[in-house]
DOFI-939448 format. One line per 4 residues: number of its first residue (from 1); for each residue z, x, y of N, C-alpha, C. Coordinates in steps of 0.2 Angstrom, whole numbers. Layout:
// DOFI-939448
NUM = Z,X,Y,Z,X,Y,Z,X,Y | ...
***
This chain:
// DOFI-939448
1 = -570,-230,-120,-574,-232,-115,-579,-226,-113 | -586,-226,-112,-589,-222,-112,-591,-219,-104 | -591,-214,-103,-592,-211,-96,-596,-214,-93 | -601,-217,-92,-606,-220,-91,-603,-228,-88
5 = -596,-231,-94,-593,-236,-91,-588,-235,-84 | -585,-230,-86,-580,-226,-81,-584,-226,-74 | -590,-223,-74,-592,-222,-67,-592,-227,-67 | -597,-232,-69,-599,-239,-67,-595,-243,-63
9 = -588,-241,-67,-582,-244,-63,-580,-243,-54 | -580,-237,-58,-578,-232,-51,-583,-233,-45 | -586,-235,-45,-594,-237,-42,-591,-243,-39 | -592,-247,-44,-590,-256,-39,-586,-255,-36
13 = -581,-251,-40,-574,-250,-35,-575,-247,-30 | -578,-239,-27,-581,-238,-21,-585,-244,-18 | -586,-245,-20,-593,-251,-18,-589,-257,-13 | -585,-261,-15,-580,-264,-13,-576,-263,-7
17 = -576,-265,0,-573,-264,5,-565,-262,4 | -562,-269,0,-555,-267,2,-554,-259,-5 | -557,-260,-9,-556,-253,-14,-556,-248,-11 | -561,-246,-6,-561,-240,-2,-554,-242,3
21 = -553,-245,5,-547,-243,8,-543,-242,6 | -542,-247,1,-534,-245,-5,-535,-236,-7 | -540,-236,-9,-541,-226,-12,-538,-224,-7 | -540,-224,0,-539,-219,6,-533,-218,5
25 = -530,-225,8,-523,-225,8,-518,-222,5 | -519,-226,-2,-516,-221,-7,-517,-213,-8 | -524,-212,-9,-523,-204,-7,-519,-201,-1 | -521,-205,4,-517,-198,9,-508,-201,10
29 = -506,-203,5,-499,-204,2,-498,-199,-2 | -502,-199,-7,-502,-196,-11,-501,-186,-11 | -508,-188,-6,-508,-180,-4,-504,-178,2 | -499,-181,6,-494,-181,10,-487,-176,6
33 = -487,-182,2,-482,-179,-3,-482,-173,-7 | -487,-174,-9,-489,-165,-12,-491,-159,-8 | -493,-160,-1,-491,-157,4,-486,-154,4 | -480,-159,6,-474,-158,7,-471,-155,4
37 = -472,-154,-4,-467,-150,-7,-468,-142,-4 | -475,-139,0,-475,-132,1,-476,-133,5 | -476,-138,13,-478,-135,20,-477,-142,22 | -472,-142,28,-472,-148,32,-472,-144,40
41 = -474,-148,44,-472,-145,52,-466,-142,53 | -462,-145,52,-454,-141,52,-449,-143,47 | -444,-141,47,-440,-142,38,-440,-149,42 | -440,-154,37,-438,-161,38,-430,-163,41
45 = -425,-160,37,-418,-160,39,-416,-156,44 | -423,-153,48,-418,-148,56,-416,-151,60 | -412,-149,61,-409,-152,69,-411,-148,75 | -413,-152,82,-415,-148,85,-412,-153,92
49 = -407,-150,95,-403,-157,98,-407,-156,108 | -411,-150,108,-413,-146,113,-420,-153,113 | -424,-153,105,-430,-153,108,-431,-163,105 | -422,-167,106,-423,-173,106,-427,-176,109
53 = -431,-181,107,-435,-188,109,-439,-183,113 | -442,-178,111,-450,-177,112,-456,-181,112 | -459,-181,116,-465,-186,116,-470,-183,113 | -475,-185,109,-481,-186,103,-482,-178,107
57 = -483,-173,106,-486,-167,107,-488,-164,103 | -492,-155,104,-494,-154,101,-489,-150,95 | -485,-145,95,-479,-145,92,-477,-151,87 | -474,-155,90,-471,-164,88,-477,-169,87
61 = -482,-171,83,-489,-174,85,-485,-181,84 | -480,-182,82,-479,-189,82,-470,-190,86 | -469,-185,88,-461,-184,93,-456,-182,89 | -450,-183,88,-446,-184,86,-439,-185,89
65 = -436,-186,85,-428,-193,86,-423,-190,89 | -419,-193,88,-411,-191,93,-408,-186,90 | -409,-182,84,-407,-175,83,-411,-171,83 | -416,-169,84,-423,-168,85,-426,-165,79
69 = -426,-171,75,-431,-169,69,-438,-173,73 | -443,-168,67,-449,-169,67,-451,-174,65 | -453,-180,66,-455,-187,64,-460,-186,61 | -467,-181,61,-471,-179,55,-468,-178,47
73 = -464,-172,49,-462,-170,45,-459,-175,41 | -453,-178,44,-449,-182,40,-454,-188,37 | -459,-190,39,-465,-196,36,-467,-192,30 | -471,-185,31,-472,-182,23,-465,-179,19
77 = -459,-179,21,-456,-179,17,-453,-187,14 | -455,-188,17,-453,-196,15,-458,-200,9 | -463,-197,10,-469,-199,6,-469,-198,-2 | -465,-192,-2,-462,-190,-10,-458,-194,-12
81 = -451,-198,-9,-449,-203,-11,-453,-209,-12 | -458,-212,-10,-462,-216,-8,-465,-215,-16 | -470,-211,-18,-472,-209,-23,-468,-210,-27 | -463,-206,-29,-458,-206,-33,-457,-213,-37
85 = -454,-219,-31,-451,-225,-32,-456,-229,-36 | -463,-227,-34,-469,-232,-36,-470,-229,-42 | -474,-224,-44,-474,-222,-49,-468,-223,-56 | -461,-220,-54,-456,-222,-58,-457,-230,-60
89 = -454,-236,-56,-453,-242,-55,-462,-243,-60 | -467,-241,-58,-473,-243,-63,-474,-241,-69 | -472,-237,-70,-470,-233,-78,-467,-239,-82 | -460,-240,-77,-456,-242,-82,-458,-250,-83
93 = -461,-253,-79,-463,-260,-78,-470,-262,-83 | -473,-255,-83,-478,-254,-89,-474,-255,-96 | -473,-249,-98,-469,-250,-104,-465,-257,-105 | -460,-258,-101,-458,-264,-102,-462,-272,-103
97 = -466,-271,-100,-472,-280,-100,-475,-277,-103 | -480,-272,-105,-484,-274,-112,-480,-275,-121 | -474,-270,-119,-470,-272,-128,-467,-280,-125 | -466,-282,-120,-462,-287,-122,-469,-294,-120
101 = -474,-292,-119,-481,-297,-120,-485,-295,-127 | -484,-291,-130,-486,-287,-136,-484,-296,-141 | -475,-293,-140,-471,-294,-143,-470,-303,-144 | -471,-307,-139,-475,-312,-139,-478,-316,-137
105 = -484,-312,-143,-491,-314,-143,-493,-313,-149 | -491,-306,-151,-495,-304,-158,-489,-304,-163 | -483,-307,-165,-481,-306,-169,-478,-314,-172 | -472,-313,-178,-469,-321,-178,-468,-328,-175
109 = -468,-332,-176,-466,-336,-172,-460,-338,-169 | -455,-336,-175,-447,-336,-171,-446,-330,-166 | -450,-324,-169,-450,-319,-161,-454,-320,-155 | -459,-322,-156,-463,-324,-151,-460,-331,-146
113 = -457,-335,-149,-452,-341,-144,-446,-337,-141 | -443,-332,-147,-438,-326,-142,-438,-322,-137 | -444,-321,-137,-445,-316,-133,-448,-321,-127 | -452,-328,-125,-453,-331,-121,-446,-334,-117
117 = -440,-334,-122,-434,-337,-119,-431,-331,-115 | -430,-326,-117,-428,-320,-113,-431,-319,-108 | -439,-320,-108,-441,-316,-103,-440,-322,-94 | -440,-328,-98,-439,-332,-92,-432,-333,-90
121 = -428,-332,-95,-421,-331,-91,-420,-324,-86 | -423,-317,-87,-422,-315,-84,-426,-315,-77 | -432,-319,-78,-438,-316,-71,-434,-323,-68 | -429,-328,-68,-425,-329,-66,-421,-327,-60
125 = -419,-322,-61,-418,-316,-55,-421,-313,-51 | -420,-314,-45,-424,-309,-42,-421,-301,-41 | -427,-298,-40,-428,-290,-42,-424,-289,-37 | -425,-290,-28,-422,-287,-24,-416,-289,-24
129 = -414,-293,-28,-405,-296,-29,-402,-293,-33 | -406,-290,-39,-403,-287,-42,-402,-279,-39 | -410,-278,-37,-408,-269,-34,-400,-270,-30 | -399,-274,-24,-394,-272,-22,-387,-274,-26
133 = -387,-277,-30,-381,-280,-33,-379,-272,-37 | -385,-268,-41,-383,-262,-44,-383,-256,-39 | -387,-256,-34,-383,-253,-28,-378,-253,-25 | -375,-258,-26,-367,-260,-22,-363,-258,-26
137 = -363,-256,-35,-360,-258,-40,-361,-248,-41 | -365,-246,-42,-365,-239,-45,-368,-233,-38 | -368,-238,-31,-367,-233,-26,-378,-231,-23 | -377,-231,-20,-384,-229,-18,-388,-222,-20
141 = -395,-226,-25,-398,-221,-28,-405,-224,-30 | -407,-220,-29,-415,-221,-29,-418,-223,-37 | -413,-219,-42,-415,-222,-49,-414,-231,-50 | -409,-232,-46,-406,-240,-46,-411,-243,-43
145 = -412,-243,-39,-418,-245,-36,-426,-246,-41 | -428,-238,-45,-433,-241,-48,-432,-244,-54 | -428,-242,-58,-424,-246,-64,-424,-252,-63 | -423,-253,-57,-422,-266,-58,-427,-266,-55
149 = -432,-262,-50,-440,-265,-49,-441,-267,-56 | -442,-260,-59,-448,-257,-65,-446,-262,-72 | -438,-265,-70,-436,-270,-76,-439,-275,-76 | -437,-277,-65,-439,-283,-63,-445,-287,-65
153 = -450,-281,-65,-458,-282,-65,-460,-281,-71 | -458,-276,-75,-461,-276,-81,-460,-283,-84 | -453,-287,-82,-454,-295,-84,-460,-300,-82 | -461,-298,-77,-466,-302,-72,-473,-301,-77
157 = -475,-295,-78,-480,-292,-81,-481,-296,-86 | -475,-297,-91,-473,-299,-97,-475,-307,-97 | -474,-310,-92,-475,-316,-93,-481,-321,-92 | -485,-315,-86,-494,-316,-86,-498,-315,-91
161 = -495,-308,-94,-500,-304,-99,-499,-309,-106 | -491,-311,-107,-492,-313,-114,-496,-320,-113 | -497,-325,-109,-502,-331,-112,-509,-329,-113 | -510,-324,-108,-517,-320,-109,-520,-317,-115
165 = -517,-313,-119,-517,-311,-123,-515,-316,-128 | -512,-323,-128,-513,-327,-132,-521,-331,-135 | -522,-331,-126,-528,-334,-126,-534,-330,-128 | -536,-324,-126,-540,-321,-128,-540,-320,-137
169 = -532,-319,-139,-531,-318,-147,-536,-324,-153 | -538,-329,-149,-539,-334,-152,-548,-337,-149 | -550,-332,-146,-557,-331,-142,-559,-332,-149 | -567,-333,-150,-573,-334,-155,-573,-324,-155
173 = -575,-321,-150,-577,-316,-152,-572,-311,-156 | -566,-311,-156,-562,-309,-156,-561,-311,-165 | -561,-319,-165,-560,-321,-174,-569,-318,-175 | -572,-315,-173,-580,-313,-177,-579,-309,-177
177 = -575,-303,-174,-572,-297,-175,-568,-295,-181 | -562,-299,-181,-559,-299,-188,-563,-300,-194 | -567,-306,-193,-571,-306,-200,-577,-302,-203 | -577,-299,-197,-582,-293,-198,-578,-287,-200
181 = -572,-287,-201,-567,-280,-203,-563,-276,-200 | -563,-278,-191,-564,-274,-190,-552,-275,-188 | -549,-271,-189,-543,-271,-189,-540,-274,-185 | -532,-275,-183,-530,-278,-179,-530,-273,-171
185 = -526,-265,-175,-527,-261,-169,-536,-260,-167 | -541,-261,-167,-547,-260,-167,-547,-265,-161 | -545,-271,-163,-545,-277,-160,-543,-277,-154 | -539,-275,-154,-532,-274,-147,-534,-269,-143
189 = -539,-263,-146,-540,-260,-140,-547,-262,-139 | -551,-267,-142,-559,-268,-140,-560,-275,-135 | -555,-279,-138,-556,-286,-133,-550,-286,-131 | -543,-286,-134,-536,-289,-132,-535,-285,-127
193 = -534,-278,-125,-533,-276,-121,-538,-275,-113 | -544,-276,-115,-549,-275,-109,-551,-282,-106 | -548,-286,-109,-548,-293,-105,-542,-296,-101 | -535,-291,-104,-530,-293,-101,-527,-287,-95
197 = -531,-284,-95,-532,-276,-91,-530,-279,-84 | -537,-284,-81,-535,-285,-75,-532,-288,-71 | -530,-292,-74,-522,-296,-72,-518,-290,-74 | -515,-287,-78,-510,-281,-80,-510,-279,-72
201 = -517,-278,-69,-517,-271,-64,-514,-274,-58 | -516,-280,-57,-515,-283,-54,-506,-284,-51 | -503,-287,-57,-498,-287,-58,-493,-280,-54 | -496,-273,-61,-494,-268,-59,-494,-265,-51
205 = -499,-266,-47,-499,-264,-41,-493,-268,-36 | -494,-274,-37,-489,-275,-34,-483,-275,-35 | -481,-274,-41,-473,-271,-44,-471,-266,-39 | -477,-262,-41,-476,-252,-36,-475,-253,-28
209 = -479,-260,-25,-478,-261,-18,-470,-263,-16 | -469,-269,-22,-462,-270,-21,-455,-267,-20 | -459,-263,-24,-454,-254,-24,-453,-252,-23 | -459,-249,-18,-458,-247,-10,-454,-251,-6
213 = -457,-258,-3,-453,-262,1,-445,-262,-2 | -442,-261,-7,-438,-261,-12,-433,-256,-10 | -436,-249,-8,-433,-243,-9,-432,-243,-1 | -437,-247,4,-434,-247,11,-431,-251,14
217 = -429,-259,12,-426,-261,11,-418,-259,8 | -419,-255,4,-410,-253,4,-410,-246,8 | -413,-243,7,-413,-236,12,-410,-239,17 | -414,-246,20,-413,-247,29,-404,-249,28
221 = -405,-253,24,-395,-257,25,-389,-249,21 | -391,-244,18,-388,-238,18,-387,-238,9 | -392,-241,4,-389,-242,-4,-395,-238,-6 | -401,-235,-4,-405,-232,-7,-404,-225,-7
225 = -412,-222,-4,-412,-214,-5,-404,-211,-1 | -402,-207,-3,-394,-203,0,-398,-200,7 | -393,-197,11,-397,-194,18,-399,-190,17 | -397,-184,10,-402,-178,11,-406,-180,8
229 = -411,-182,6,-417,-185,4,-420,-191,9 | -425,-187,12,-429,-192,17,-433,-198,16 | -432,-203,19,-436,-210,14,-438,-213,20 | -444,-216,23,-447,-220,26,-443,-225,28
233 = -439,-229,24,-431,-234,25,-427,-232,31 | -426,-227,25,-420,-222,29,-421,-222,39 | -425,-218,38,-430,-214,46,-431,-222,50 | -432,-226,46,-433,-234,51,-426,-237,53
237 = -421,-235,48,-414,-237,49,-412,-234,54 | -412,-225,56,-410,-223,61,-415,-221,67 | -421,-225,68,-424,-225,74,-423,-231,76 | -421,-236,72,-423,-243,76,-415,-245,81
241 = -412,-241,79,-403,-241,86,-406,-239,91 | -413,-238,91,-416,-234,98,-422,-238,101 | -422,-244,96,-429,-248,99,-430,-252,106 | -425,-252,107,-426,-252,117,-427,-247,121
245 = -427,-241,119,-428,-237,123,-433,-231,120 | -435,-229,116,-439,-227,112,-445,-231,106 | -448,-237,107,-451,-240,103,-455,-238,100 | -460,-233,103,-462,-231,98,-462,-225,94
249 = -456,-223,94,-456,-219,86,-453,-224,82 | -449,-230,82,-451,-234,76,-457,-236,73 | -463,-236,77,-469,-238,74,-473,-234,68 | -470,-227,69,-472,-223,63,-469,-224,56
253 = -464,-225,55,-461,-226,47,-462,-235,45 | -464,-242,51,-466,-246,49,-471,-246,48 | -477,-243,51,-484,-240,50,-484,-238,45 | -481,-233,41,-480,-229,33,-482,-236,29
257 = -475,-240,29,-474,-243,24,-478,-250,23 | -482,-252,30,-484,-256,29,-492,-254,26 | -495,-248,28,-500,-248,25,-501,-247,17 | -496,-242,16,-494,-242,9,-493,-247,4
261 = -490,-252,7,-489,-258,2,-496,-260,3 | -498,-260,8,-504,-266,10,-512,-260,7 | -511,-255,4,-515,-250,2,-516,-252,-6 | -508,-252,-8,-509,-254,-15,-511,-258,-16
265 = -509,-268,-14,-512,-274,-14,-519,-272,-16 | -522,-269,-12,-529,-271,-9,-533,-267,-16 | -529,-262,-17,-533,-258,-21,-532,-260,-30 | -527,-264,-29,-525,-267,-37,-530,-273,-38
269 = -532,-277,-31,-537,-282,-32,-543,-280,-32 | -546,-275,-30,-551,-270,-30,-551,-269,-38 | -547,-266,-41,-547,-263,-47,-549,-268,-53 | -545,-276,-51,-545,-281,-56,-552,-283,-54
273 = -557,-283,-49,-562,-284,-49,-567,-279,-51 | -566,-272,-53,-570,-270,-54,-570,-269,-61 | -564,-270,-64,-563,-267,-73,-562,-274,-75 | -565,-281,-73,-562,-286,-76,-570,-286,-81
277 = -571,-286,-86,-576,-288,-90,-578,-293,-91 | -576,-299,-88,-579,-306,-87,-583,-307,-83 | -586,-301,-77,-588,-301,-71,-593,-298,-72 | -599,-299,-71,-605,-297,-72,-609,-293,-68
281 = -611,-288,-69,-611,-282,-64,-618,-286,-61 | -620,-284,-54,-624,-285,-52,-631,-282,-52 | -639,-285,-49,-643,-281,-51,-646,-282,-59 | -651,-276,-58,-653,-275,-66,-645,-276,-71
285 = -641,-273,-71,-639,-271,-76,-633,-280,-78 | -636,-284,-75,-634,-294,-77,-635,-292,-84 | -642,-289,-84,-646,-294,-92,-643,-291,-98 | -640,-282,-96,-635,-278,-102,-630,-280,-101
289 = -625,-284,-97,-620,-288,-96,-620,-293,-102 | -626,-300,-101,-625,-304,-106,-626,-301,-114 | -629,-297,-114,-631,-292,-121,-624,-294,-122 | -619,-290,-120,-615,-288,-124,-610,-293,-122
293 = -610,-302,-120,-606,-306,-121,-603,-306,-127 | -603,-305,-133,-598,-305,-136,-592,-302,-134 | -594,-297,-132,-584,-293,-132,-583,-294,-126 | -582,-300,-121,-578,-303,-116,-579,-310,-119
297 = -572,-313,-113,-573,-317,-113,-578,-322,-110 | -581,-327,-112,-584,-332,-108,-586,-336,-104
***
């Protein structure tokens, strides 16, 4: 992809109301986290039973709870678990949905019907029934949690991506490709893979969102992140025994979580509309769009 299409992208995708906000978002998650590893307001794990249920101050900008931790602090230490679960859970959800969409689409046909009966037996399950079944089963842990997203969804992946790729495989421009020489792997990285791209990202985003809700969803019921390790879950599990009398410090770790899922949505539908190559750029740049209808879809 040439630097030239990159910006392009990155362009519509700024361009785009809800992209700019998924970027933000995500950014300052991002950069929360990495923060955190060198500087938080106060260690996240201190006690300070003196300076409990402080109100938003300058010290405290957002208070802190019944053993007077820092409610900043603990949100950017929370943040790294946050990252942590979505990136892992996406990695693994990657790998697993493209080889098992790969697999069939591009290959035999008694493999390619095998791999269609596995996949729909397993997306059969749901992911958050399985997180806590193997949280119940091997003890509360953050791996558990991204391992059944990242399986859950690499399935899910798996099952969008592979008709896609079926469909696209059997495109006019794609059999004018071949006939023109040009290889199978040549192929897959020119049209199979930049047509099936947007749906993938699609997909992927919301894998990573569920994996967040996923990681505080068990954090809150006690199967997720352990208590030394700060988690958004966690921090909503032990501020809400206080929500009649302190509401608003639960509003900060459901604030976290819901902007962040709601950060990713937004920016994976930003993404599939800015990288989908069926979409026609606007402006002058229409008439070098049909130019190169060949290499999209139609």
């Amino acid at each position: 992809m040439s630097t030239r299409r990159r910006s392009g992208a990155l362009g519509r995708l700024w361009g785009l109301g809800t992209g700019r906000f998924g970027l933000i978002v995500v950014a300052v998650v991002v950069l929360s986290a990495a923060v955190s590893l060198v500087w938080t307001p106060f260690p996240p794990l201190q006690t300070d039973i003196a300076a409990a249920w402080t109100s938003p101050s300058w010290p405290h900008l957002l208070g802190t709870d019944a053993l007077g931790h820092d409610i900043l602090s603990m949100l950017m230490a929370g943040a790294r678990t946050t990252v942590l679960v979505a990136v892992g859970a996406g990695l693994i959800a990657t790998v697993i949905g493209m080889a098992l969409a790969v697999l069939g689409a591009l290959t035999a046909r008694w493999l390619r019907e095998s791999v269609a009966v596995f996949v729909d037996i397993l997306i059969a399950f749901p992911v958050l029934i399985i997180a806590m079944m193997l949280a119940a089963i091997w003890g509360g842990s953050l791996w558990v949690v991204v391992w059944s997203v990242g399986i859950g969804f690499g399935v899910s992946i798996a099952r969008v991506a592979r008709p896609e790729l079926r469909r696209v495989l059997h495109a006019d421009f794609v059999l004018a490709g071949r006939a023109s020489g040009l290889t199978s792997g040549q192929n897959l990285r020119r049209h199979l893979i930049p047509n099936v791209m947007p749906v993938f990202i699609v997909q992927l985003s919301w894998g990573m969102a569920v994996a967040i809700l996923a990681e505080a969803g068990l954090s809150f019921l006690g199967l997720g992140a352990p208590v030394t390790q700060p988690s958004w879950g966690q921090l909503l599990q032990q501020l809400q025994q206080y929500l009649a009398v302190h509401p608003l410090s639960v509003l900060w770790p459901g604030l976290a979580i819901l902007f962040a899922v709601l950060g990713l949505n937004l920016l994976g539908d930003a993404l599939r509309e800015a990288t989908d190559p069926t979409l026609a750029p606007r402006g002058g740049s229409a008439r070098r769009a049909r130019m190169h209808q060949p290499e999209v879809v139609s």
